[in-house]
FIKOLZA-1660 file (N, C-alpha, C; in steps of 0.1 Angstrom, whole numbers, plus 5000, padded with zeros to 4 digits):
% residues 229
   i   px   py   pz ch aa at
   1 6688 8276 7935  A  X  N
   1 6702 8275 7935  A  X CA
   1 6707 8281 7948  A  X  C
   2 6717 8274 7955  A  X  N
   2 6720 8282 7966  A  X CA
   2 6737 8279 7966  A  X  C
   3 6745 8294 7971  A  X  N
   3 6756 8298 7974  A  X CA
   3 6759 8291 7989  A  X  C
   4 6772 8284 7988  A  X  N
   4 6772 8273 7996  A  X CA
   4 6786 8282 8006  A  X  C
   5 6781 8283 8017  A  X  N
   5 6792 8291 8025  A  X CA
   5 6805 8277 8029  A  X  C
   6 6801 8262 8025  A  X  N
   6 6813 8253 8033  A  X CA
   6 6815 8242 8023  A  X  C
   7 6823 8236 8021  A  X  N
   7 6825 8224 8014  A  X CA
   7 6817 8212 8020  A  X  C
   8 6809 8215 8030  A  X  N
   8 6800 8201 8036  A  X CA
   8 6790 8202 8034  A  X  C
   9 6786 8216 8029  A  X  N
   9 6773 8217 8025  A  X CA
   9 6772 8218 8010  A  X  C
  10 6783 8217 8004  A  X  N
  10 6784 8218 7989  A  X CA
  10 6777 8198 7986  A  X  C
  11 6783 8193 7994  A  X  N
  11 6788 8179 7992  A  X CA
  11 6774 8171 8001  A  X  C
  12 6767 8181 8003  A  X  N
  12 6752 8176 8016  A  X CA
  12 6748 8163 8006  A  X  C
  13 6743 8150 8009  A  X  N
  13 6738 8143 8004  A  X CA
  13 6741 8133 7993  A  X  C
  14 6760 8134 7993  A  X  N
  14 6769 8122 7988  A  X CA
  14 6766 8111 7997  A  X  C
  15 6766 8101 7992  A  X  N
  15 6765 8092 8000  A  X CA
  15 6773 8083 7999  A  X  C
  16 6775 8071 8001  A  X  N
  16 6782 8058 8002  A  X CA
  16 6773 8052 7988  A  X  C
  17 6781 8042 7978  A  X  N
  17 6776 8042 7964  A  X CA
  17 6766 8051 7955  A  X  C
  18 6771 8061 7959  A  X  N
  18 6766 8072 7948  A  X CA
  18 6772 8075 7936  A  X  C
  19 6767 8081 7925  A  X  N
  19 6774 8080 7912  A  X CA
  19 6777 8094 7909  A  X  C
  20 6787 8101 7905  A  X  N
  20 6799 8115 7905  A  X CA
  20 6802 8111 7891  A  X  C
  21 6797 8126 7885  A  X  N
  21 6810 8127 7874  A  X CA
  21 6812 8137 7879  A  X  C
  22 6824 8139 7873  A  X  N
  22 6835 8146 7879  A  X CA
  22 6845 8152 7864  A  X  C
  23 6842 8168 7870  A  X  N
  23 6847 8176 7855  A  X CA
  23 6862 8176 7857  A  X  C
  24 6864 8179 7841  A  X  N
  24 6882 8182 7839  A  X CA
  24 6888 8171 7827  A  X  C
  25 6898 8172 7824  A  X  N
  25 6904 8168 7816  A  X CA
  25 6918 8166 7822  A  X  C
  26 6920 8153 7820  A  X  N
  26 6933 8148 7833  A  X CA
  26 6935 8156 7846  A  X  C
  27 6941 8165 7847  A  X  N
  27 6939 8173 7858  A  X CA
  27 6939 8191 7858  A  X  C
  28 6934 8188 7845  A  X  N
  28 6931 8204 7842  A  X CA
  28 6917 8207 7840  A  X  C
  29 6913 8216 7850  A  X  N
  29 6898 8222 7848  A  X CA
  29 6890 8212 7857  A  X  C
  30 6893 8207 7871  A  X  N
  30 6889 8197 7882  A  X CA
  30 6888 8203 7886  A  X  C
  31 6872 8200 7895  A  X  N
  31 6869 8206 7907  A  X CA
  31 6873 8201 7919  A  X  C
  32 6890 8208 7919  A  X  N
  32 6900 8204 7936  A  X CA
  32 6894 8205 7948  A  X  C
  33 6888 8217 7953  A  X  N
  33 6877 8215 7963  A  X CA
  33 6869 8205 7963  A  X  C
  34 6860 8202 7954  A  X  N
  34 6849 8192 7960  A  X CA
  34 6855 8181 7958  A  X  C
  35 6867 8173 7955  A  X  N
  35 6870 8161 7956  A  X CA
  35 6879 8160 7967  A  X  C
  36 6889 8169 7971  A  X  N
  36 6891 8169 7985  A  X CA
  36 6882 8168 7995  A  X  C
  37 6872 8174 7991  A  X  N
  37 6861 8172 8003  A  X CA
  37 6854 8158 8004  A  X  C
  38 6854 8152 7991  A  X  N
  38 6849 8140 7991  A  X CA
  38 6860 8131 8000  A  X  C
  39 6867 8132 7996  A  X  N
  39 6876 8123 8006  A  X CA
  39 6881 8124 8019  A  X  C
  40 6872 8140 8023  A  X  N
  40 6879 8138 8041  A  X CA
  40 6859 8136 8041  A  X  C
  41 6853 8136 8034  A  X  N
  41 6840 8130 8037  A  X CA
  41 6838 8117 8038  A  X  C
  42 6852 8109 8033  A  X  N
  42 6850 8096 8036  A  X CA
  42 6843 8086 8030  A  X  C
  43 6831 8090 8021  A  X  N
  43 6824 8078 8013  A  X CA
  43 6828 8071 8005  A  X  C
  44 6823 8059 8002  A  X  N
  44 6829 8048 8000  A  X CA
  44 6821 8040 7987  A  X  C
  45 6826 8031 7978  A  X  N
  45 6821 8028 7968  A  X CA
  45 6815 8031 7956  A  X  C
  46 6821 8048 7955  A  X  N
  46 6819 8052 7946  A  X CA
  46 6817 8044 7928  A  X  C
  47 6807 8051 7920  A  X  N
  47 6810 8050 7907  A  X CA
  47 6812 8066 7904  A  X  C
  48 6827 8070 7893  A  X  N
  48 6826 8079 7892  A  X CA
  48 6826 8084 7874  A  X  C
  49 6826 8087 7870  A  X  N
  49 6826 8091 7851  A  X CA
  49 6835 8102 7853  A  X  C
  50 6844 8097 7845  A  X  N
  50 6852 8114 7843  A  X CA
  50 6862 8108 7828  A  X  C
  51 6871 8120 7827  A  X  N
  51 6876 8114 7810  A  X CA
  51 6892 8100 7818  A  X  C
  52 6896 8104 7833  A  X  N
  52 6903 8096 7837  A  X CA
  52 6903 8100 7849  A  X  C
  53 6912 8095 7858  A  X  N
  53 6913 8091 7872  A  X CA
  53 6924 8101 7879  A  X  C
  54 6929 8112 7872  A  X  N
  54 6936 8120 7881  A  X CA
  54 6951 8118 7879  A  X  C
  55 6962 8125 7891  A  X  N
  55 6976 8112 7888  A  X CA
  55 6975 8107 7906  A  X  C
  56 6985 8102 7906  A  X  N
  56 6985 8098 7921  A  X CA
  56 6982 8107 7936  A  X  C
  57 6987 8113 7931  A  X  N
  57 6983 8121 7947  A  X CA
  57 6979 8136 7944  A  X  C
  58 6971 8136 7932  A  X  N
  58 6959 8149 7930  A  X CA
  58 6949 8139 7920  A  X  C
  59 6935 8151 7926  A  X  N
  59 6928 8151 7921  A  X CA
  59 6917 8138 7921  A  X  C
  60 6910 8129 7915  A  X  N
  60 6907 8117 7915  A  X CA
  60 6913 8108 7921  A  X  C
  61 6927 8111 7915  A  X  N
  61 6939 8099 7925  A  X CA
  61 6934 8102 7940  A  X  C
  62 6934 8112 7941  A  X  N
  62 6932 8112 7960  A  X CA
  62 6920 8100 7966  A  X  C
  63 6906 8094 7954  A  X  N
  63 6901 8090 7963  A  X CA
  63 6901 8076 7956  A  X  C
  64 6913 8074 7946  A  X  N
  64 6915 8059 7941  A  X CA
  64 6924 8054 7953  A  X  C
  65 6931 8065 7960  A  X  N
  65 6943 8061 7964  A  X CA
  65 6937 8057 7980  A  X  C
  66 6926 8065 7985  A  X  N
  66 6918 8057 7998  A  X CA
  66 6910 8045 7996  A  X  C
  67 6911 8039 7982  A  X  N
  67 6898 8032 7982  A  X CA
  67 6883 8034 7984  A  X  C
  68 6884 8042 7981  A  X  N
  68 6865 8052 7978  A  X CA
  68 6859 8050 7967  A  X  C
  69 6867 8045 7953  A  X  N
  69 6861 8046 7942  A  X CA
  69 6857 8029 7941  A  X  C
  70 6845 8023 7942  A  X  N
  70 6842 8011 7932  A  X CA
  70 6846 8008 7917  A  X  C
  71 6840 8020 7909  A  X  N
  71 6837 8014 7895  A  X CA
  71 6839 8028 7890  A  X  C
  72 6853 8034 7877  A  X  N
  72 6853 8042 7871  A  X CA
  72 6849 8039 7858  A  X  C
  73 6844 8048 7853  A  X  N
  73 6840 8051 7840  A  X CA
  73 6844 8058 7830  A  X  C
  74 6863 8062 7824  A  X  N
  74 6872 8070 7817  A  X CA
  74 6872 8060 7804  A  X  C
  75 6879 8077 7800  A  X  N
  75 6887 8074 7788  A  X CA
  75 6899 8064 7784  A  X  C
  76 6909 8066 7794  A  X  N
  76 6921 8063 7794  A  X CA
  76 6926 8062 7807  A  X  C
  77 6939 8055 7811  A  X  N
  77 6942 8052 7829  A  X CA
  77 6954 8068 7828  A  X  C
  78 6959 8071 7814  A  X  N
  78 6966 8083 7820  A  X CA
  78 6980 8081 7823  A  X  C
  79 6978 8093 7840  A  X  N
  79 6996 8091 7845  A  X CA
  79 6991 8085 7855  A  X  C
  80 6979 8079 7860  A  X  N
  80 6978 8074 7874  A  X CA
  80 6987 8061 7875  A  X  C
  81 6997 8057 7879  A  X  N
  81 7002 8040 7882  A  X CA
  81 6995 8033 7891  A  X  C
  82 6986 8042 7900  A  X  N
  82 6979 8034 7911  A  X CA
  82 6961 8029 7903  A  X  C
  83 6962 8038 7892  A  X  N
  83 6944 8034 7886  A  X CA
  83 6951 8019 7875  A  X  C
  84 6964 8024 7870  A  X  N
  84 6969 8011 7865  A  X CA
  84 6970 8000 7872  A  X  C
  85 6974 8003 7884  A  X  N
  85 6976 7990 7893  A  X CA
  85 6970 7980 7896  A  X  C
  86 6957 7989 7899  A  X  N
  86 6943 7988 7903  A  X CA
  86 6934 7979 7891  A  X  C
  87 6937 7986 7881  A  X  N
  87 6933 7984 7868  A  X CA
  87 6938 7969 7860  A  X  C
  88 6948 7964 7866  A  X  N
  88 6955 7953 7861  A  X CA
  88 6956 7942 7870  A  X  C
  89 6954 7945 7884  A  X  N
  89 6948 7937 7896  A  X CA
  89 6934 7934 7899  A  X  C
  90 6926 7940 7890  A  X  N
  90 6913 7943 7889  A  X CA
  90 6908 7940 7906  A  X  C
  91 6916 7954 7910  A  X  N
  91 6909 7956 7926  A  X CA
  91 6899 7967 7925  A  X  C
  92 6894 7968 7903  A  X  N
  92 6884 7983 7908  A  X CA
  92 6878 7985 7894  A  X  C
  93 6863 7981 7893  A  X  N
  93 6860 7982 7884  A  X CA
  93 6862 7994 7872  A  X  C
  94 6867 7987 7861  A  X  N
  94 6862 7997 7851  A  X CA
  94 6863 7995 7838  A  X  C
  95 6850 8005 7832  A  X  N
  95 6844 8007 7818  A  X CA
  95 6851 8015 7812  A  X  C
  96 6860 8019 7802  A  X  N
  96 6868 8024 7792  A  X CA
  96 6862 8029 7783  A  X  C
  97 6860 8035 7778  A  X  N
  97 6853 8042 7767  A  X CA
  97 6861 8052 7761  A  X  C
  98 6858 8050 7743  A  X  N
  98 6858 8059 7737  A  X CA
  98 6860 8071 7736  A  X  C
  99 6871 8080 7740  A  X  N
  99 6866 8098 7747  A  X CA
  99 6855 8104 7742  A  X  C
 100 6853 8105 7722  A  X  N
 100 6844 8111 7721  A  X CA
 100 6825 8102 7729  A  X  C
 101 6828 8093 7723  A  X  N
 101 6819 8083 7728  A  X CA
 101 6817 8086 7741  A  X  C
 102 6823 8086 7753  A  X  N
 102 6819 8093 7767  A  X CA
 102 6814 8108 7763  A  X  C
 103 6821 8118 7761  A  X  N
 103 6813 8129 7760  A  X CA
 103 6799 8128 7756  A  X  C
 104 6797 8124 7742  A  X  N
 104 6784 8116 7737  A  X CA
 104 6775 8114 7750  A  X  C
 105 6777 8100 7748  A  X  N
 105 6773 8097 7763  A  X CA
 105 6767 8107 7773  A  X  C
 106 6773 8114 7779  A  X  N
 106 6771 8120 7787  A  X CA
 106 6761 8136 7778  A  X  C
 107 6764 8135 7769  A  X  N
 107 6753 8146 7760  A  X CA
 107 6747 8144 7762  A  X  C
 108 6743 8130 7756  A  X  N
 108 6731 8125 7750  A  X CA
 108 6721 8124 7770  A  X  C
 109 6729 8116 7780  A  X  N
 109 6720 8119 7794  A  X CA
 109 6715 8131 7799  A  X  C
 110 6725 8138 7794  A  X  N
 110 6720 8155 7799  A  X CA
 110 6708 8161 7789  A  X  C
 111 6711 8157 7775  A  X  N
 111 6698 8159 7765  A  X CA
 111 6685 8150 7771  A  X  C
 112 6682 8140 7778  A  X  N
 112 6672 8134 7778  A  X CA
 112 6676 8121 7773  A  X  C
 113 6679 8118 7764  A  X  N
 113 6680 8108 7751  A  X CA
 113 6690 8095 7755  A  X  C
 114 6682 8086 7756  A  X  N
 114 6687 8074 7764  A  X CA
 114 6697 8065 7758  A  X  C
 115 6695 8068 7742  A  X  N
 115 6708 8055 7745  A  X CA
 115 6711 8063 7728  A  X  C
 116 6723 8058 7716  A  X  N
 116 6724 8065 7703  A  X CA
 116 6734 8053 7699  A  X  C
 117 6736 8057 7686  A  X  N
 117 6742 8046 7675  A  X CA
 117 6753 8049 7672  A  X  C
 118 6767 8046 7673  A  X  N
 118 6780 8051 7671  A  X CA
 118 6790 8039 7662  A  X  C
 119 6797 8047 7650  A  X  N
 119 6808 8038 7649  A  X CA
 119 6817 8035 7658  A  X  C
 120 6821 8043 7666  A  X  N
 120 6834 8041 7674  A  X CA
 120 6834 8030 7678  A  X  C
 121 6842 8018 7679  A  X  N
 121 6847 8007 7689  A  X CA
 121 6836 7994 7680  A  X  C
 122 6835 7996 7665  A  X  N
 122 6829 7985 7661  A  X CA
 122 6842 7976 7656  A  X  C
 123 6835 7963 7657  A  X  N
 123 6848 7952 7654  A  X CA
 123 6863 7951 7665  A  X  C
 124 6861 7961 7678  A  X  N
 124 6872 7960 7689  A  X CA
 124 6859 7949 7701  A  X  C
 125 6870 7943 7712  A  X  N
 125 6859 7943 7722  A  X CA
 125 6849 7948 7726  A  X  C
 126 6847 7964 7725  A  X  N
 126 6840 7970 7727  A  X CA
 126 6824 7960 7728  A  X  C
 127 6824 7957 7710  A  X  N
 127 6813 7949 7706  A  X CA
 127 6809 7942 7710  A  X  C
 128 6812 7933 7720  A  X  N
 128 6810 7923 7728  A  X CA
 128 6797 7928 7737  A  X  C
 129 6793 7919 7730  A  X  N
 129 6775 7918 7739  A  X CA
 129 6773 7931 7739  A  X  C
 130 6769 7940 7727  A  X  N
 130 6762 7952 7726  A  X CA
 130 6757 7949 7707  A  X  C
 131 6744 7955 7712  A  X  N
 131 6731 7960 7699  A  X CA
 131 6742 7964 7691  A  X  C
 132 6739 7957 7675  A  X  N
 132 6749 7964 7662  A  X CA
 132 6738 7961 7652  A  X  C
 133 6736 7978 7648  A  X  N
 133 6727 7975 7637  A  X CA
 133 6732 7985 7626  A  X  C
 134 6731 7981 7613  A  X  N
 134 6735 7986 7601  A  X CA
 134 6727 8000 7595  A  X  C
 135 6734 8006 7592  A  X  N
 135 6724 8018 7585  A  X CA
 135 6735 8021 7573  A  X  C
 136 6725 8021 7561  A  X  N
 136 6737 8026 7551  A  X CA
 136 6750 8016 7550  A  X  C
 137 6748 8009 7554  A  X  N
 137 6758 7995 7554  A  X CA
 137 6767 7998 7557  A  X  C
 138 6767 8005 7563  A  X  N
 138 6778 8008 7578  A  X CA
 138 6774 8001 7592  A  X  C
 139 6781 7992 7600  A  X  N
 139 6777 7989 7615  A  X CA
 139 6779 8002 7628  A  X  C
 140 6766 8002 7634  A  X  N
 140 6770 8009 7644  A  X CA
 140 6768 8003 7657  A  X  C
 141 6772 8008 7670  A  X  N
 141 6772 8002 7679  A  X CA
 141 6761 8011 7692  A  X  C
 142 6751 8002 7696  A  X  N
 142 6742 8009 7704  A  X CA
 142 6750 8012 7719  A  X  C
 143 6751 8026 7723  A  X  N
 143 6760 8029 7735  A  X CA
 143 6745 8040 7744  A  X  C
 144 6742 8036 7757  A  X  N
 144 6734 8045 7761  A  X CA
 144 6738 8061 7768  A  X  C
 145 6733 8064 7771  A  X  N
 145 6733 8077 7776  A  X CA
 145 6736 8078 7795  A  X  C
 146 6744 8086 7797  A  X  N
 146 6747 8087 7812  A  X CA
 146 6745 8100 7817  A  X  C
 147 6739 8099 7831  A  X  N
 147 6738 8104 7837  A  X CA
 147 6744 8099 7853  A  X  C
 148 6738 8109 7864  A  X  N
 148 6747 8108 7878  A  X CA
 148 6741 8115 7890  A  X  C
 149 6740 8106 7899  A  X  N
 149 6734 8110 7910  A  X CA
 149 6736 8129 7912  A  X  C
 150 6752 8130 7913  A  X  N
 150 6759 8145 7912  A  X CA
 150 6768 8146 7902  A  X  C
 151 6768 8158 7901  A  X  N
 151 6780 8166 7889  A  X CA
 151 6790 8177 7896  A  X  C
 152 6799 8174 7898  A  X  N
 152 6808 8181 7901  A  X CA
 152 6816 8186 7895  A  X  C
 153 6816 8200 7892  A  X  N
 153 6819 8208 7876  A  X CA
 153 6833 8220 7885  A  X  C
 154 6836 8218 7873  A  X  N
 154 6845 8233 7880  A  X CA
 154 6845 8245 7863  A  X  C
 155 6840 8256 7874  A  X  N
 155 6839 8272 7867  A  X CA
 155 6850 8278 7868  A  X  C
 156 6848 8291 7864  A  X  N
 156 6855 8303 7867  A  X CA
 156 6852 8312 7875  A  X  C
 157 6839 8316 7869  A  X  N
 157 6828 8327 7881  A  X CA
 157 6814 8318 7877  A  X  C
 158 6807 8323 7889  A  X  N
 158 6790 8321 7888  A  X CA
 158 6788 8333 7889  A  X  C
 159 6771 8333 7889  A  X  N
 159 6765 8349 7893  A  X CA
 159 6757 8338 7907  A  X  C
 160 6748 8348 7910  A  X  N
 160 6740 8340 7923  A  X CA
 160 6727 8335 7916  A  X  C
 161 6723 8338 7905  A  X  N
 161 6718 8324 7898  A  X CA
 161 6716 8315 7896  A  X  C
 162 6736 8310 7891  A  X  N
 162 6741 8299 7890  A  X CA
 162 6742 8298 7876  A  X  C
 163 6747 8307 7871  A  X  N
 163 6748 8314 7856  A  X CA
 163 6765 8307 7855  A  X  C
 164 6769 8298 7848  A  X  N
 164 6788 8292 7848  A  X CA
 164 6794 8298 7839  A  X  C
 165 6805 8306 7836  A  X  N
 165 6816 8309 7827  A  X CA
 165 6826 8299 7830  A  X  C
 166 6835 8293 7823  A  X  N
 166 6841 8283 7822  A  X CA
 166 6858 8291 7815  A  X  C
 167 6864 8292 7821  A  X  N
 167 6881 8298 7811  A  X CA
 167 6887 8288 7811  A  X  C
 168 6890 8290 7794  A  X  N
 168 6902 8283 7785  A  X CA
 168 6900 8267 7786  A  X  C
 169 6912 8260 7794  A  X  N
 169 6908 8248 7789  A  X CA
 169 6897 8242 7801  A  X  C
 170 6898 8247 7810  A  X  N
 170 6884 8246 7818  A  X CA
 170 6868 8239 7813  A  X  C
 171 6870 8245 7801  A  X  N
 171 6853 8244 7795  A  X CA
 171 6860 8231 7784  A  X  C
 172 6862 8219 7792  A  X  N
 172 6860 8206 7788  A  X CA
 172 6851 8197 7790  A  X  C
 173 6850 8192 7798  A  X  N
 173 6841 8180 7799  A  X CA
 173 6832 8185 7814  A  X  C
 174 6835 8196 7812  A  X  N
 174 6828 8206 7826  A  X CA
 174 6813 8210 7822  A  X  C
 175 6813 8217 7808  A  X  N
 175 6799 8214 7803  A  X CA
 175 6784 8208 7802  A  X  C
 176 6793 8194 7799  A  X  N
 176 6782 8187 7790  A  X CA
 176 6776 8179 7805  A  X  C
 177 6790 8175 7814  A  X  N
 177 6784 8170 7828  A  X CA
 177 6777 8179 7834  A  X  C
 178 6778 8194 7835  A  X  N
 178 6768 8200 7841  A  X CA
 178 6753 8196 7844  A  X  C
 179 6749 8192 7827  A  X  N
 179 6735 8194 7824  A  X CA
 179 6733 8178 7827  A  X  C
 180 6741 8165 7832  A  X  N
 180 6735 8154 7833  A  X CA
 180 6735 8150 7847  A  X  C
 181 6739 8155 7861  A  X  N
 181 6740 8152 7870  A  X CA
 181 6722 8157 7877  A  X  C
 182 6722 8147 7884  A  X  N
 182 6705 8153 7897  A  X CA
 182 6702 8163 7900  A  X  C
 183 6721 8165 7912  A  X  N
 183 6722 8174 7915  A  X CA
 183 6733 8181 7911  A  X  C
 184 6737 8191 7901  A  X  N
 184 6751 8197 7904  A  X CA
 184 6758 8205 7908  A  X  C
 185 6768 8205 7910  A  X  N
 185 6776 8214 7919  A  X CA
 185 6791 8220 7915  A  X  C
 186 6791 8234 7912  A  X  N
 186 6796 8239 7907  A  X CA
 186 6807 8247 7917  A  X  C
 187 6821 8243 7913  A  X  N
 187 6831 8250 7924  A  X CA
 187 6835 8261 7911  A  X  C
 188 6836 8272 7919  A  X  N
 188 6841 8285 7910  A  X CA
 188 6853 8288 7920  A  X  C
 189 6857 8302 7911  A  X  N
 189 6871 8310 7914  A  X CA
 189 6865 8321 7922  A  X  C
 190 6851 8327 7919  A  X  N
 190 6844 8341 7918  A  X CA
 190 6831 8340 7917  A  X  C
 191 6823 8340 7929  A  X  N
 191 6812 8348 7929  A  X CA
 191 6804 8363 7924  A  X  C
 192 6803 8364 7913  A  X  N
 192 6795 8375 7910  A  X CA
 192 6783 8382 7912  A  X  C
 193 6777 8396 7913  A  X  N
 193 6765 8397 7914  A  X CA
 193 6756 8397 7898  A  X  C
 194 6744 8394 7899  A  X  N
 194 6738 8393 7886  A  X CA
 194 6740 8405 7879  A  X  C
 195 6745 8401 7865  A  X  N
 195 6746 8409 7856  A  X CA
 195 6762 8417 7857  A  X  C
 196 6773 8406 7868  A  X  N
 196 6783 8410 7868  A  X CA
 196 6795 8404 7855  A  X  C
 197 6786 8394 7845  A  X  N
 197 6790 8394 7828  A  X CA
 197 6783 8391 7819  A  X  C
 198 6786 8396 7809  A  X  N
 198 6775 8402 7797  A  X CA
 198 6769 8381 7795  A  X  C
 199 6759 8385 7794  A  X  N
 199 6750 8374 7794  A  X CA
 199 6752 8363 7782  A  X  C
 200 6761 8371 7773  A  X  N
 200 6768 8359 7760  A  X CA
 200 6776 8355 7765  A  X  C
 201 6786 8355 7776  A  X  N
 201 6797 8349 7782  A  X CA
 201 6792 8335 7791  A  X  C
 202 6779 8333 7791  A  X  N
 202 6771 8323 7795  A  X CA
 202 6776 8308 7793  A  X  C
 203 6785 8298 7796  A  X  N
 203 6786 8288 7788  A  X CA
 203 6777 8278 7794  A  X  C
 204 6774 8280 7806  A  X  N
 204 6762 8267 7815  A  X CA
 204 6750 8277 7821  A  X  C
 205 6740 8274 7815  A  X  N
 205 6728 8281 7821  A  X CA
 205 6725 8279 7839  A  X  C
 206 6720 8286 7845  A  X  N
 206 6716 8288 7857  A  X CA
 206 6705 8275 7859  A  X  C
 207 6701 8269 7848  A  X  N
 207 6692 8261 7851  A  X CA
 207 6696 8250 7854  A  X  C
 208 6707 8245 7851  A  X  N
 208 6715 8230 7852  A  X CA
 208 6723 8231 7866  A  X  C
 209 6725 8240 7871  A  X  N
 209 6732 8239 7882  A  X CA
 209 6723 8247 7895  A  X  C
 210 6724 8235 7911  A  X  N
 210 6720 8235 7919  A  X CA
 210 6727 8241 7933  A  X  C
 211 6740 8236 7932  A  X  N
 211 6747 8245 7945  A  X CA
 211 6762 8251 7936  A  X  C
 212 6765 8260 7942  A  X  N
 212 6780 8265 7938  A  X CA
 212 6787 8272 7952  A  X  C
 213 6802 8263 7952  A  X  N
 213 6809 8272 7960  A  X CA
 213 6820 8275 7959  A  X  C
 214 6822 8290 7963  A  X  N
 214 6831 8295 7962  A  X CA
 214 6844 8293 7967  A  X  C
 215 6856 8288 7959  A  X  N
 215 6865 8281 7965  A  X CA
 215 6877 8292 7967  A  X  C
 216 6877 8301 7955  A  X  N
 216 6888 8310 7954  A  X CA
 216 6899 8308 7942  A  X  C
 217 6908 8315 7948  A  X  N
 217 6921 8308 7936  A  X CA
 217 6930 8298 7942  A  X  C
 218 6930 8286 7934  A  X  N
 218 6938 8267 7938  A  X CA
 218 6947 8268 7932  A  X  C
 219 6955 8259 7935  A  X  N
 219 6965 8254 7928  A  X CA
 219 6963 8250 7913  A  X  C
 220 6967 8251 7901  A  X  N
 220 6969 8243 7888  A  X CA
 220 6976 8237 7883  A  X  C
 221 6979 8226 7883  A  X  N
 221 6985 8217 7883  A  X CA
 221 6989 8216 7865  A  X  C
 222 6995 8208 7858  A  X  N
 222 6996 8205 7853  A  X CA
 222 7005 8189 7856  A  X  C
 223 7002 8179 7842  A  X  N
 223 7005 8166 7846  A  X CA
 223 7023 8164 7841  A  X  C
 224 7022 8169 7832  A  X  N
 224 7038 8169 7830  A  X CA
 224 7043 8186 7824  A  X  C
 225 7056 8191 7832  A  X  N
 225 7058 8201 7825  A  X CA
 225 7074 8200 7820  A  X  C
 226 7072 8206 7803  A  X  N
 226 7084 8205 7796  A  X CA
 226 7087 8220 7794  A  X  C
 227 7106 8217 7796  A  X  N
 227 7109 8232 7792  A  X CA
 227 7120 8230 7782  A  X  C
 228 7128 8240 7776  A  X  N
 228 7135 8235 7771  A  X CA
 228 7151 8233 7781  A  X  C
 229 7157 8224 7772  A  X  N
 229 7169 8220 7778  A  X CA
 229 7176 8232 7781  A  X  C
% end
């Protein structure tokens, strides 16, 4: 595991059609560093897995909005109008999925386990040209397991292990991508020294993750904020 002093060396060996998931939940719990970086890195053709696309001018939007992404792989299009745009001009591939079904998904690649049997999305399009086999005379639908060239996760603190704590709503879909990427890469708030938190505060083992850098404290966005009148 190594502590990455730059965002270019976090990002060493993205390429041009490489495959990114990319942590967070709409735009909470994203690793803002390394997607900025991806985009003054400039690669191109991305496929990327996330639960969606960001909104326009944060986050994922930033590299729908250069045309960097090929083919997304979300939940939902969200607040983005430009992944809708995109999305209804079909200037950009994409697979829709199920949310829990993605998480799955992405369990199931990070467990090893290549592909699993789900109700969700039987008798919608979905079903179209996919394995449906009955168990208990119920139909389920064969969905495989994903994985990704990198994983781009966002923490709270590491240790220099590469030990992830994850705070509040952070520890979403930051998890489970950890454990299915090649390589992953983990942007934190705080570098710790070993044994700088009690070892049950552990939510991503040191073994799933490969580089971490230290970004500091970012901006947090949130996608819409209500107050009262």
């Amino acid at each position: 595991m190594t502590v990455c002093d730059s965002i270019d060396t976090a990002l060493a060996g993205i390429e041009d059609g490489a495959t990114i998931l990319a942590g967070g939940f709409g735009i909470v719990g994203i690793p803002e560093r390394l997607i900025e970086g991806l985009r003054d890195k400039g690669v191109r053709e991305l496929t990327v897995i996330s639960n969606n696309c960001g909104v326009d001018d944060w986050g994922l939007g930033l590299l729908l909005r250069n045309r960097q992404i090929r083919k997304m792989v979300a939940s939902y299009v969200g607040e983005n109008k430009e992944f809708e745009r995109q999305l209804l001009a079909r200037d950009i591939e994409v697979e829709l999925v199920p949310q829990g079904t993605l998480a799955e998904r992405i369990r199931a690649g990070g467990a090893g386990i290549p592909a699993f049997y789900t109700p969700a999305g039987v008798g919608t399009p979905l079903e179209e040209g996919r394995e449906v086999r009955v168990f208990d005379g119920r139909p389920y639908l064969l969905e495989r397991g994903l994985t990704a060239d990198f994983a781009l996760v966002k923490a709270w603190r590491a240790d220099r292990l590469g030990n992830l704590v994850y705070r509040r709503t952070a520890r979403n879909f930051n998890p489970v991508m950890a454990t299915a990427g090649r390589v992953t890469v983990a942007e934190v708030e705080e570098v710790v020294d070993v044994g700088g938190f009690d070892p049950d505060q552990v939510h991503t083992p040191s073994v799933y993750v490969h580089r971490v850098l230290a970004a500091g404290e970012v901006e947090k966005r949130i996608e819409r904020r209500t107050v009262r009148a």
